[in-house]
C-alpha positions in Angstrom: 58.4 -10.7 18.1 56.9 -11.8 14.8 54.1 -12.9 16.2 53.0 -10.4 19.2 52.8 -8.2 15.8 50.7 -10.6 14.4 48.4 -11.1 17.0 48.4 -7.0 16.8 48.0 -6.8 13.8 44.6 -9.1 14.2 43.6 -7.6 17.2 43.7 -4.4 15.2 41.4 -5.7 12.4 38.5 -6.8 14.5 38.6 -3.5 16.7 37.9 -1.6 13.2 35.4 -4.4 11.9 33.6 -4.3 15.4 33.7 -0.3 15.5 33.7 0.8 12.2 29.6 0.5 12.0 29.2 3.3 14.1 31.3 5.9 12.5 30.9 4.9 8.8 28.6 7.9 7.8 27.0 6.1 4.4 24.5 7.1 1.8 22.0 4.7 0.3 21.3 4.2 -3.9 17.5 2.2 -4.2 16.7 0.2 -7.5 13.6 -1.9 -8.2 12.5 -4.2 -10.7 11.5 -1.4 -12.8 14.3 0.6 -12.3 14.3 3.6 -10.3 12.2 2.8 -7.0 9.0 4.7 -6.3 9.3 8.6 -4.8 7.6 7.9 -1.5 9.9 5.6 -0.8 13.2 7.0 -2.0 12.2 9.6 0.0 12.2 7.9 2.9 15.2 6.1 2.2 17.3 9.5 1.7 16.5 10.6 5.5 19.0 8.1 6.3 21.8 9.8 4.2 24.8 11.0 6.6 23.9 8.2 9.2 26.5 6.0 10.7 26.2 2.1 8.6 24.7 0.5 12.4 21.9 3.1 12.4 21.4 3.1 8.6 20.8 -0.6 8.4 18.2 -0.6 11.3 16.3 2.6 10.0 16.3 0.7 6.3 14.8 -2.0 7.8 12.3 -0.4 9.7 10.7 1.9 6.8 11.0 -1.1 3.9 8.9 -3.9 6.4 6.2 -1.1 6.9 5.9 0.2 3.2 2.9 -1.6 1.9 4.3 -1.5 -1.6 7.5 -3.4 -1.0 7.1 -6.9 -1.6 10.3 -8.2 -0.6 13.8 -6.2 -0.3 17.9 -6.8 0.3 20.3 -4.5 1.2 24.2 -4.7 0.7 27.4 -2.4 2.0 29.4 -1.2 -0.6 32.9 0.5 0.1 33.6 2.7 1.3 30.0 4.4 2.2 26.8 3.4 -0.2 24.2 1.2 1.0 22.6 0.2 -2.3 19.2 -1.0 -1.6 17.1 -3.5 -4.2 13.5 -3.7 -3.6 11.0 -5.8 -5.4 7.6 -3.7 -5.5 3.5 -4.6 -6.0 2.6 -3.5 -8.9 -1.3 -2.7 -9.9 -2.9 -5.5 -12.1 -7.2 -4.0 -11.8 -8.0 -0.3 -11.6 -11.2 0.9 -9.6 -13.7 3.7 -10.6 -16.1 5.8 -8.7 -18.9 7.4 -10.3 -18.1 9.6 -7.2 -15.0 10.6 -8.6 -12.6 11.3 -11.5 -9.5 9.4 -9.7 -8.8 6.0 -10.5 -8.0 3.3 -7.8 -4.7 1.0 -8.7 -5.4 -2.4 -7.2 -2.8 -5.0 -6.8 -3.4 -8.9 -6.8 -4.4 -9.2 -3.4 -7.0 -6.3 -3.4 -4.6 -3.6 -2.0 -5.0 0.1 -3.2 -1.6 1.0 -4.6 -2.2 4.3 -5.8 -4.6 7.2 -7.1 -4.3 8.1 -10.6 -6.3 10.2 -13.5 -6.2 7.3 -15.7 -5.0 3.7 -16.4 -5.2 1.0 -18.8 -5.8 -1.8 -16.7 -8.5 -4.1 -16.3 -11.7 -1.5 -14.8 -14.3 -2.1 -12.4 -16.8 1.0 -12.4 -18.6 1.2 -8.2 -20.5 3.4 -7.1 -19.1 3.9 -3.8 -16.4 5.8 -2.5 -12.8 4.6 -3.6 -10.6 2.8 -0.4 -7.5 5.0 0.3 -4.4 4.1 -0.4 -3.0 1.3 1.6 -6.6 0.0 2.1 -8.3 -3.2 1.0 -10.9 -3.3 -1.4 -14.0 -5.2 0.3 -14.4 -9.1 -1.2 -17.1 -8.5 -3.4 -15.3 -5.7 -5.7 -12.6 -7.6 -5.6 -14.5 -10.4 -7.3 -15.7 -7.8 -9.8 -12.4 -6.9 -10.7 -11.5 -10.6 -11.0 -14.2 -11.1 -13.4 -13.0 -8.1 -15.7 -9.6 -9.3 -15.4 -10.8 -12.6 -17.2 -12.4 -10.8 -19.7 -10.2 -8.8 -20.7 -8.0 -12.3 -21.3 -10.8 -13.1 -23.1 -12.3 -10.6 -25.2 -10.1 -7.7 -24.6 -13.1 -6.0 -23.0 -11.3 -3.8 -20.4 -14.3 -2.1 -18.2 -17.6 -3.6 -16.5 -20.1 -1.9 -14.0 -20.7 -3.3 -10.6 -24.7 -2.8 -10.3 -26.1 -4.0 -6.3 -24.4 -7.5 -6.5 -24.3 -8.2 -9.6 -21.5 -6.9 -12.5 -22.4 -5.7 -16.1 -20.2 -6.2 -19.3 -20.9 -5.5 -22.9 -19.1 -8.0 -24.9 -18.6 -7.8 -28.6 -22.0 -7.9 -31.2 -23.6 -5.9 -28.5 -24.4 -8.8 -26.0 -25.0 -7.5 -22.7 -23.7 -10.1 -19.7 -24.8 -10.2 -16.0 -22.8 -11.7 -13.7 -23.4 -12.9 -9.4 -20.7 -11.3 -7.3 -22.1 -13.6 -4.6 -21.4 -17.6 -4.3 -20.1 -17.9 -6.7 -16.6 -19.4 -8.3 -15.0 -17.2 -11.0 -13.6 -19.4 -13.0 -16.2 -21.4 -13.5 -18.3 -18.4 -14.5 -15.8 -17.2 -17.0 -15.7 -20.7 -18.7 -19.3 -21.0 -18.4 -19.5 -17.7 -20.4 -16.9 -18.7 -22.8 -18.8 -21.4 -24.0 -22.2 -20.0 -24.2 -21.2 -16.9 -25.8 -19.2 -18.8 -28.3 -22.7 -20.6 -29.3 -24.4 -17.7 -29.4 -22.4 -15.9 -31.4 -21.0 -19.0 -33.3 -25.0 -20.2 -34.1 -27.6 -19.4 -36.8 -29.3 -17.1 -35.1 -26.2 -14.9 -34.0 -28.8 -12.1 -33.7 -31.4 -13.2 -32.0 -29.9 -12.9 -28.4 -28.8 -10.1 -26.7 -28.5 -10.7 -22.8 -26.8 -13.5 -21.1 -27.7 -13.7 -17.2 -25.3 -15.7 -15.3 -27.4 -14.9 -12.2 -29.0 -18.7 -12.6 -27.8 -22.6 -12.2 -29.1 -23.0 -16.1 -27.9 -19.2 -17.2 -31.0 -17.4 -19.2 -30.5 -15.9 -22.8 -32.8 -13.2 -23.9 
């Protein structure tokens, strides 16, 4: 007798693991690395509020492998009906200017348009095209152009230069203006090349008798 009730008993368990899924109606909590997640996404997340846990889990799925600005994400079921949700999200490292516009392009590490904001701190390329939307990649040579400025800024703390044709200008301290290829070329080589030859023209005796650097050249010209 003992152990038909046991085997019951078990049988019992599994039918309410196996069906349980489907009538579990959960909601779902989102953190990220920073904290709260972003609203575009939270929003999505809270159309699957009231669902049963075997819907839930697919829908979560579904909308955090399409959001571009999820870079990786885990999910866990916590009794008796919350979903809480971590995310790990791209965050902007380069900004991108139009003269076209007042908005300001957030870029992440790969090129990827984040989001459009009226300002931002970050490491500025000025273009004078029209920004990408959101979601979009920025086209190789801007991208090289903010790559530049984002060595620069290590550099010198200068945070902003000017894409011209193919070419992009910065004004580094003592007023010396500095042109540099945004084709062939390899950007850390540039940005140690300039290192050292604005450290000897700056660090020399005549400090003052330069005020261009052209990077355009094999044997960069000083004017």
């Amino acid at each position: 007798m003992k152990n038909i009730l046991a085997v019951t008993g078990i049988g019992l368990v599994l039918v309410v693991l196996v069906v349980s899924p489907f009538f579990i109606k959960v909601r779902v909590d989102c953190k990220s690395q920073y904290g709260d997640c972003p609203s575009e996404i939270l929003t999505e997340l809270n159309s699957v509020n009231g669902k049963s846990l075997f819907s839930a889990r697919n829908q979560i799925k579904k909308i955090l492998k399409s959001d571009f600005l999820v870079s990786n994400f885990s999910y866990q079921f916590k009794l008796p009906d919350l979903i809480q949700v971590d995310l790990i999200v791209k965050k902007p490292v380069f900004a991108l200017k139009s003269t076209l516009s007042s908005q300001i392009a957030l870029v992440d590490k790969d090129g990827v348009i984040l989001e459009v904001a009226d300002n931002s701190t970050l490491p500025t390329a000025i273009v004078s095209l029209a920004l990408p939307k959101v979601g979009q990649k920025v086209d190789s040579n801007t991208f090289f152009a903010l790559a530049l400025v984002g060595g620069i800024f290590q550099m010198y703390q200068i945070d902003t230069g000017e894409v011209q044709n193919d070419t992009l200008l910065v004004e580094l301290p003592g007023q010396i203006r500095v042109i540099l290829p945004l084709e062939d070329a390899d950007s850390q080589l540039l940005l140690g090349s300039l290192r050292l030859i604005y450290s000897t023209v700056e660090g020399g005796t005549n400090k003052n008798l330069y005020k261009e650097i052209d990077m355009r050249y094999k044997n960069p010209v000083l004017r």
